[in-house]
C-alpha positions in Angstrom: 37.7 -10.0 -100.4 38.5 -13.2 -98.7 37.0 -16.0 -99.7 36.7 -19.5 -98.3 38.5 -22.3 -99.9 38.4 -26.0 -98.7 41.2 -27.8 -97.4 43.5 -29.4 -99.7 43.0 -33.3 -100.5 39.8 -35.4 -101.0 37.0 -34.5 -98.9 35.7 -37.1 -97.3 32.0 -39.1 -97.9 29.4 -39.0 -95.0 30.0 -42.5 -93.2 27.1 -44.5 -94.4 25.0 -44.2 -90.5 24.7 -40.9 -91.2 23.5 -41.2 -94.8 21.2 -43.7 -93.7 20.1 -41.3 -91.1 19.9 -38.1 -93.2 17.8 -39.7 -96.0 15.2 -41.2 -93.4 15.1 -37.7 -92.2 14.4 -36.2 -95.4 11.7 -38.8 -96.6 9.9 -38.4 -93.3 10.0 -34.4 -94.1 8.8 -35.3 -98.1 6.2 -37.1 -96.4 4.6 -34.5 -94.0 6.1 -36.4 -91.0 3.5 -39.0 -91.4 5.2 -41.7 -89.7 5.6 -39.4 -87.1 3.1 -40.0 -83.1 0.2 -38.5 -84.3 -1.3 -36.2 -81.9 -3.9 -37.5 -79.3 -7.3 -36.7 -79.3 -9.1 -35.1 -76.6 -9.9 -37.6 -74.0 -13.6 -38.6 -73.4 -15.7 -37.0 -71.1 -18.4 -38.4 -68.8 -20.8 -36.4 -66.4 -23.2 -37.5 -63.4 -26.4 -35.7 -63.5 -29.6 -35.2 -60.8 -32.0 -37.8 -62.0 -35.6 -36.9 -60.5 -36.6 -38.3 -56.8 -40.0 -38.7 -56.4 -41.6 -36.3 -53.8 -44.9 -35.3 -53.2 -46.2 -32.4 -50.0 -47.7 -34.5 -47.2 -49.6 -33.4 -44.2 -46.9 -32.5 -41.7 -44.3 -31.3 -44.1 -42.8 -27.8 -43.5 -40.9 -26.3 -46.3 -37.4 -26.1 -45.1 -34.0 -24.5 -45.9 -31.0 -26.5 -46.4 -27.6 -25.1 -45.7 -25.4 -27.7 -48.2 -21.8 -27.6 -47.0 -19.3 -28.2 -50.0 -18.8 -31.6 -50.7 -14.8 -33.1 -50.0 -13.3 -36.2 -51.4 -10.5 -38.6 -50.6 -7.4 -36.8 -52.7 -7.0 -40.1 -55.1 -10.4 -38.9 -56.5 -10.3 -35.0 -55.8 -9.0 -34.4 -59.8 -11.0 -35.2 -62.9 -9.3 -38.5 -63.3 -11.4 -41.6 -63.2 -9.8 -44.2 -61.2 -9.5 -48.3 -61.3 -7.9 -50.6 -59.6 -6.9 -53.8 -60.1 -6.6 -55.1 -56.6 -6.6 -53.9 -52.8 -3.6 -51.8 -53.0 -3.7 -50.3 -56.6 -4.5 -47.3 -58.0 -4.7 -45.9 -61.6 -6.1 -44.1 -64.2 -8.4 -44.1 -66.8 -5.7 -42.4 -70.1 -8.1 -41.3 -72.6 -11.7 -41.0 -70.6 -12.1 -38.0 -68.1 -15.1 -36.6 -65.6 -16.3 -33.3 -67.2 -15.4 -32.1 -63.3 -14.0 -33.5 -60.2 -16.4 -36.1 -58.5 -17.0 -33.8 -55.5 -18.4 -30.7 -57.8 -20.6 -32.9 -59.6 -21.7 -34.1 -56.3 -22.2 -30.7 -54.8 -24.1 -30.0 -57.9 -26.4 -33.0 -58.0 -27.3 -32.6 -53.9 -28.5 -29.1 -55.2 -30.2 -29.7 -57.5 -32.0 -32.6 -55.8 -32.7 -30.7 -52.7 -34.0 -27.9 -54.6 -36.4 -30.1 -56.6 -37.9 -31.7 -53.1 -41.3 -29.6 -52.2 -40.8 -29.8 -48.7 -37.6 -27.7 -49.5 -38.0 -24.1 -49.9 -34.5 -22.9 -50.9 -30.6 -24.5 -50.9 -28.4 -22.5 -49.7 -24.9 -23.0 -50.2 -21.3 -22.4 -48.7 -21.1 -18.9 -46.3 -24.3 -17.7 -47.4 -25.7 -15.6 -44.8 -29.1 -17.1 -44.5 -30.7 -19.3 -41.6 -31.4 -23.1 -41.9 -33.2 -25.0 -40.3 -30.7 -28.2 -41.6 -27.3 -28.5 -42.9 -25.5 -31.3 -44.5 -21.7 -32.5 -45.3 -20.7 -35.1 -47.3 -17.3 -36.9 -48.1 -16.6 -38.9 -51.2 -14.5 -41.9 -49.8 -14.4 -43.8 -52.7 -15.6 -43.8 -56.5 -13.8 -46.6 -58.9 -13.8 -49.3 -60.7 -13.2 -52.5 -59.8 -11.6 -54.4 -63.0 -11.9 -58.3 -62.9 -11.1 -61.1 -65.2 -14.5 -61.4 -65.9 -16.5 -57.8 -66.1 -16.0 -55.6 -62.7 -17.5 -53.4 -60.2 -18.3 -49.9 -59.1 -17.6 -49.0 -56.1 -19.2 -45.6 -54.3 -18.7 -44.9 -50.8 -19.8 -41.6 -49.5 -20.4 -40.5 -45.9 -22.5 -38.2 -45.2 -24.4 -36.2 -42.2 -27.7 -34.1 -41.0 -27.1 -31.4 -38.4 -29.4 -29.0 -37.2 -28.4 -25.7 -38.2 -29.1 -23.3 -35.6 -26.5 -25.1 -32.7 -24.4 -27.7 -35.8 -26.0 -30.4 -33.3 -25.6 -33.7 -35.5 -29.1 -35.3 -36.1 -27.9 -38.2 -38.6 -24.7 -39.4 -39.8 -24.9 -42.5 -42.9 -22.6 -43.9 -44.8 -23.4 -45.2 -47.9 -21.0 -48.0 -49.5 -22.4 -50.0 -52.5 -21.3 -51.4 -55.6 -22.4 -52.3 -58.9 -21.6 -55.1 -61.5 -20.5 -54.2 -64.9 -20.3 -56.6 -67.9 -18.0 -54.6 -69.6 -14.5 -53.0 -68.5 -14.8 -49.3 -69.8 -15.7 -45.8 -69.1 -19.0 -46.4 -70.7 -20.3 -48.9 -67.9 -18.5 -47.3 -65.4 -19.7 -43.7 -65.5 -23.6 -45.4 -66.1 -22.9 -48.2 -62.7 -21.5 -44.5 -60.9 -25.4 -43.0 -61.9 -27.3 -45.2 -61.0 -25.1 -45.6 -57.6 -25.5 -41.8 -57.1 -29.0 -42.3 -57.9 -29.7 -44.6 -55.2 -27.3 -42.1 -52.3 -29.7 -39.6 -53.4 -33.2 -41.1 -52.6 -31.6 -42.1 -49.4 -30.6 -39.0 -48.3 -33.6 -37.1 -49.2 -35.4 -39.5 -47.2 -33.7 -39.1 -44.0 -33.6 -35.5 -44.6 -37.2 -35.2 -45.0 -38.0 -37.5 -41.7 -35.1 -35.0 -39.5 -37.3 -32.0 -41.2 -40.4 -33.5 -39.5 -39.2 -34.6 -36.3 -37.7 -30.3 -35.8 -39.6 -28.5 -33.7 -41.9 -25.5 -35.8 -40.9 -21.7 -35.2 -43.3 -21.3 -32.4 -42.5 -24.3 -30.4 -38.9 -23.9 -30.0 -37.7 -22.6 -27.2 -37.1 -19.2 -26.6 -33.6 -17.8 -24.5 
């Protein structure tokens, strides 16, 4: 049976680097690596949600369906990632704060539910859903950020959006809405709150000028026939 033997002579010492280096390693190991990056925690998350727009059935009013086309957005804000800048040209990232979905989906979501809620609306219908309406509507997120200054910042939401008749996609009414919103504070917090009540306002808008195209259409009976 062979057996290993080591080479004749004095074996040489570990040069003192690598001592150095091997007993950090094992103290780290003794320790449970606590010195070690500890692992990050899961980034905060921050929704926008349908607040209630005041409605009420007036004389004239005809219930309505909506066809509501999916809502877009510019591709710096088509992720989850809540953006700031710093200045006319830059663009970042919020590190440890997220939107529980990308802005357009929790736009999509809020026009639905908003519409729905109106009583002069009698059903939302949505995408390639095979079911006449009377009115349609698009809308593009342009912009949604925060503006960081020395002092505090600003929200910025600009969102176009248009009204088309359903029946021949003849536009009716095209808006843009671009408003911002001061914030005391640089931070997630204020910014998702200044986004809210921004989205707020886009909605009451919108479900006013949809409500005064819904008047204006001509009833069943009076349009005309081919």
């Amino acid at each position: 049976m062979s057996m290993w033997l080591p080479l004749a002579g004095k074996m040489e010492s570990p040069s003192k680097p690598l001592r150095v280096g091997l007993f950090a390693l094992v103290v780290m190991l003794l320790a449970g690596c606590s010195v070690l990056p500890q692992r990050g925690e899961a980034p905060s998350q921050w929704r926008l949600v349908a607040n209630e727009v005041p409605g009420d059935l007036l004389a004239g009013d005809r219930q309505m369906i909506i066809g509501l086309v999916e809502t877009r957005a510019a591709s710096s804000i088509s992720r989850r990632d809540m953006v700031y800048s710093t200045g006319p040209q830059s663009v970042a990232y919020y590190r440890d704060n997220r939107w529980a979905a990308p802005p357009a989906v929790m736009f999509n979501e809020i026009l639905d539910e908003t519409l729905s809620a109106q009583p002069w609306v009698a059903s939302v219908v949505r995408g390639d859903a095979r079911v006449p309406a009377q009115l349609s509507l698009y809308c593009e997120i342009n912009r949604l950020e925060h503006l960081v200054g020395r002092n505090g910042g600003e929200v910025r939401l600009k969102v176009s959006c248009s009204w088309y008749r359903a029946a021949d996609r003849k536009l009716l009414d095209a808006r843009v809405f671009d408003r911002t919103k001061t914030i005391l504070t640089n931070d997630a917090e204020h910014y998702a709150g200044a986004a809210q009540t921004l989205i707020d306002g886009l909605m009451s808008e919108l479900i006013a000028s949809g409500r005064r195209l819904a008047m204006a259409l001509p009833s069943p009976q009076d349009a005309p026939s081919d």
